[in-house]
N, C-alpha and C positions, 0 to 999 in steps of 0.2 A: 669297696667303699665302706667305711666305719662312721658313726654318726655317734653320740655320747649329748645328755644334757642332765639338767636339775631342772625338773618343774615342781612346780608349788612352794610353800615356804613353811617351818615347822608351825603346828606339829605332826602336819600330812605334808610328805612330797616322793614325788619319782625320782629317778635317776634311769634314764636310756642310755643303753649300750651296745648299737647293732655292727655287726662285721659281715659282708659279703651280701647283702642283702638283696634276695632276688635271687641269688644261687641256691642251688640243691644243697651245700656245705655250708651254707651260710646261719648263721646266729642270732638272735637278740634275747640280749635280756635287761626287762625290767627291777628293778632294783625299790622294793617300796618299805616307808617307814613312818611308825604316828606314834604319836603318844595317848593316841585314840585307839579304838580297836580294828581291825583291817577286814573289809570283806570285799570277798567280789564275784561275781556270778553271768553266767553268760550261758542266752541261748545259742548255740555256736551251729553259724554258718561257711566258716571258714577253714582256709586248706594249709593252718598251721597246727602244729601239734605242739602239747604245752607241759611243763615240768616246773613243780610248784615246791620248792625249799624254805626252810627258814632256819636258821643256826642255831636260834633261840627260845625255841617255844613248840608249843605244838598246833597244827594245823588242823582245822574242823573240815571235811570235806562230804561231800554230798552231792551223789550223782544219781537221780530218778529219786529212789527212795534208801539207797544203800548209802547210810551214812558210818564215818570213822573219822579217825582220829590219825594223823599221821606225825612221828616223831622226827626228833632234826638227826636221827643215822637211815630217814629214808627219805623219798622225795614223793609226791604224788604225780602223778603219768595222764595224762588225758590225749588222748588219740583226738586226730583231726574232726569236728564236726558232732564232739560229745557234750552235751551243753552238760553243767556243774556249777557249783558254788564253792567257795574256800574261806573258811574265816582265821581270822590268827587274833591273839591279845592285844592288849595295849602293849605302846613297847617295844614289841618283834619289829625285827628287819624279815622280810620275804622278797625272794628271787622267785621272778618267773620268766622262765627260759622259753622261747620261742622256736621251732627246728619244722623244717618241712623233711629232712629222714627220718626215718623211727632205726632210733638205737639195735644192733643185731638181736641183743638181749627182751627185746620188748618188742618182737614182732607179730604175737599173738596176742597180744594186752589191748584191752581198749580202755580200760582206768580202772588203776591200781595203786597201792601202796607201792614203789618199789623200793629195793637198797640202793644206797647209794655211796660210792666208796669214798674217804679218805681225801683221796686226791681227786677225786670229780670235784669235791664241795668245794676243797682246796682252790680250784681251779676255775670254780662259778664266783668264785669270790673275786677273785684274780679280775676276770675279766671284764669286770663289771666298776673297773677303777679306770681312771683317769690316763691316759697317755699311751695306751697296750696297742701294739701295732694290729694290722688287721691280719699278718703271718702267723703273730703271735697266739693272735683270738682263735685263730679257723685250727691250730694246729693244738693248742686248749681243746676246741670242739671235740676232734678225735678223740680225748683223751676221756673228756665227759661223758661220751656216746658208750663209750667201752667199759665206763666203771660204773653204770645201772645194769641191775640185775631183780627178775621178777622170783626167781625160787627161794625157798627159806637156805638152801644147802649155797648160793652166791649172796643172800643178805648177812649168814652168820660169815662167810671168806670176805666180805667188804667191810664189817663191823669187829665182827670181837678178833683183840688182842688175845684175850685166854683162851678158855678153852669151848668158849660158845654158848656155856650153859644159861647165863645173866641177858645176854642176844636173845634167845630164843623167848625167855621167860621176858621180858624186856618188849618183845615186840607183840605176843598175844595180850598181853596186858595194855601196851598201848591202842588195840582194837576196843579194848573192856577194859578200862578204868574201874568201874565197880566190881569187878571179881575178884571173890574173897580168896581165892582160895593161897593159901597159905605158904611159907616157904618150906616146911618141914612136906606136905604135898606136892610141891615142883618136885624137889628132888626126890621122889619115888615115880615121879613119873616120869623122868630124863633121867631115872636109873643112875642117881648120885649120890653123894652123901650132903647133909646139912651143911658140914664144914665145909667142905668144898663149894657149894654153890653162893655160901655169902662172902667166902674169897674172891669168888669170881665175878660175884657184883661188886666188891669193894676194886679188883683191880681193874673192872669195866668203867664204873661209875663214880669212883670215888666215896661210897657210901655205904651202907648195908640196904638189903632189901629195903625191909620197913622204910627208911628213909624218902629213897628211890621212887617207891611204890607212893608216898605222901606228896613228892612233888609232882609227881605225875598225873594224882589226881587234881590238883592242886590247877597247875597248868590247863588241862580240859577243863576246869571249872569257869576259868578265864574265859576261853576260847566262847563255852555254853553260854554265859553270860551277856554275849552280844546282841543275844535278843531277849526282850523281857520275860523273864523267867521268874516265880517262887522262887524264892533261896532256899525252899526245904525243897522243892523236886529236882534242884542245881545239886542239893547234896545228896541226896539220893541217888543219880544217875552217873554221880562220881567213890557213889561206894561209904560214905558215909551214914550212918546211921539214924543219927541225933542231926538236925541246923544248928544246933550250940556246939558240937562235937565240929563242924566243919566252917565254921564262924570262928572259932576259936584259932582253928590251924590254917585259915584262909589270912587273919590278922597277923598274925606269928610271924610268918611268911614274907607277906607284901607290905606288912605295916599297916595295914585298913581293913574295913571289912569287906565282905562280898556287897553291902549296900551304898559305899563310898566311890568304890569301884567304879558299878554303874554310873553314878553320876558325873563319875569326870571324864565318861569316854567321849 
């Protein structure tokens, strides 16, 4: 059995996508989108396990007291019966995948950051559209369950095209947004050179570091903002020095300020 709808009307609405449902190989996923900020949070008494994406943004997640930041080359992993919270931007599309197996790759995790490859997202995307048969969804499934991976040595093989360096520097920074440390210091400590590692974020990201590193704080600024917050301890906790120095690059950016922001979520 497959079920599919649209609830709500912009600038919040769902889209359900379930395939098999009831079976051990069976799917859902929710599909959600605002032009408002996204939150959701659950004390979880249930016996489905959940996988949390977004293609476009980064994800605030928070389980007990271990809070992070997860980017769109990983997913976040919540084991059956883990209560958490997730927020995203204005803006963001987020999937959240529904599965009663735990992936081979995630059978010691109980929430985590994990990678997530290429053709899993490919493939969450896929199935979460209009008209996909229910063959088609269960044998997508397979393919999703096989492309999450919890170790850094399976998130740099499901992520970087190069040679991993911009991946790894990429993902400790998406944990620490505020960490300063430097690109001329990455590459001494992944035993690289300069040149090389802003090659390898330019052919990761399309960018040089600095850049990368400015949207990314950028992004988690959004994310933090969903609850009221000081705009000087927002820039603070995204590595900014100065509120004018991160007011400045927060308008650059979105076109408004971190104060306009707020008010139109």
């Amino acid at each position: 059995m497959s079920v599919n709808g649209h609830f709500g009307t912009d600038p919040d609405w769902c889209e359900e996508y379930g395939y098999g449902l009831g079976r051990p190989d069976g799917i859902c996923v929710l599909k959600y989108g605002s032009a408002r900020m996204l939150g959701f949070g659950e004390g979880r008494d249930d016996f489905l396990h959940q996988l949390y994406w977004s293609p476009d943004g980064l994800l605030g997640t928070l389980s007990g007291t271990d809070g992070r930041f997860v980017g769109q080359r990983e997913a976040l992993w919540v084991k059956r019966a883990v209560s958490h919270e997730v927020s995203g931007g204005a803006g963001q599309t987020t999937y959240r995948v529904f599965l009663r197996e735990v992936p081979p790759a995630l059978r010691d995790v109980r929430v985590a950051a994990v990678s997530v490859s290429a053709e899993a997202t490919r493939l969450i995307q896929f199935i979460a559209t209009a008209g996909v048969t229910e063959a088609e969804a269960l044998e997508a499934r397979a393919r999703i369950m096989a492309g999450l991976g919890a170790t850094t040595r399976e998130f740099t093989g499901h992520c970087a095209d190069g040679r991993g360096f911009a991946m790894t520097v990429a993902r400790s920074l998406t944990r620490e947004p505020a960490d300063p440390t430097r690109l001329e210091e990455w590459a001494v400590r992944l035993c690289t050179s300069v040149k090389t590692l802003q090659r390898d974020f330019e052919r990761e990201f399309g960018m040089s570091y600095s850049q990368w590193r400015t949207r990314l704080r950028l992004q988690a600024a959004r994310v933090l903002l969903k609850e009221p917050r000081p705009v000087t301890q927002v820039a603070h906790q995204v590595g900014y020095a100065s509120p004018s120095a991160f007011i400045q690059a927060f308008s650059k950016e979105y076109g408004h300020t971190p104060g306009e922001y707020v008010r139109r979520r």
